[in-house]
Residue, then its C-alpha position, 0 to 999 in steps of 0.5 A: x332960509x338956506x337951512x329951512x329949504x334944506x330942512x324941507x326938502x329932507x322931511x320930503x326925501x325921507x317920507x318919498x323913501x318911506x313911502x317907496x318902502x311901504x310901497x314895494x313892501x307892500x308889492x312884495x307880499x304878492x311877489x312871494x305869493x307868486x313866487x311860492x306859486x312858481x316854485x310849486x308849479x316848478x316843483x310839479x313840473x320837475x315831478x311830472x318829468x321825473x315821473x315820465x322819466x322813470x315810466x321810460x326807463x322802466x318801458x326800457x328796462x321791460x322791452x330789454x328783459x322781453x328781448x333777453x327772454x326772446x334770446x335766451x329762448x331762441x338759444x335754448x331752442x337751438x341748442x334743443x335742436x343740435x342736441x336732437x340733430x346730434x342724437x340722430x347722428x350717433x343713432x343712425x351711426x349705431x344702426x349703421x354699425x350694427x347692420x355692419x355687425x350683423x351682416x358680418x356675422x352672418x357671412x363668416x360666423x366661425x370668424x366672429x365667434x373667434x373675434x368675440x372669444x379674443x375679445x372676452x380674453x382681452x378684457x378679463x386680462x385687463x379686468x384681472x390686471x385692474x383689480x390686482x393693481x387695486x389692491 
């Protein structure tokens, strides 16, 4: 009888784990469908953090090129205007000297002639001495 009872609870063992199978077998179809749901959801969320992502970097990289532009401007103005300040510089400078010229030969114009001839000898001298070098 020892062996009948063991024979009979065996049968039940193997039908409880049969009938577990079945069970989980069957509670494992909507586990996939939930998990294919939850990795699409995760898909989709991975997407729309990649999406808010590359729409903050490219915000970043636009307010980065409008600074570089502003900077670029503004020293181009700046250089725009020191050469402007520099430009009244030297005109003023020439007016100056040519006043002072002017003045001059007003004042001693036997001296200025005399000037003005030493300088013309002065520079045919080195023109001469220029082209014989040459050739």
């Amino acid at each position: 009888m020892s062996d009948e009872a063991s024979f009979s609870e065996t049968p039940s063992a193997t039908s409880g784990v049969t009938a577990s199978a079945s069970t989980e077998a069957a509670g494992f179809k909507p586990s996939a469908a939930e998990a294919g749901q939850a990795v699409k959801e995760a898909v989709s969320e991975v997407a729309g953090q990649t999406r808010q992502s590359v729409a903050k970097a490219a915000e970043q990289v636009q307010r980065a090129g409008a600074q570089a532009v502003n900077a670029t401007k503004a020293y181009a103005n700046d250089a725009v205007d020191a050469a402007g300040r520099k430009l009244q510089a030297v005109r003023t400078q020439f007016e100056t000297t040519k006043s002072s010229a002017a003045e001059y030969i007003h004042e001693n114009p036997v001296r200025a002639v005399k000037m003005a001839a030493i300088g013309g000898a002065v520079l045919s001298a080195a023109l001469v001495l220029f082209t014989r070098r040459a050739r």
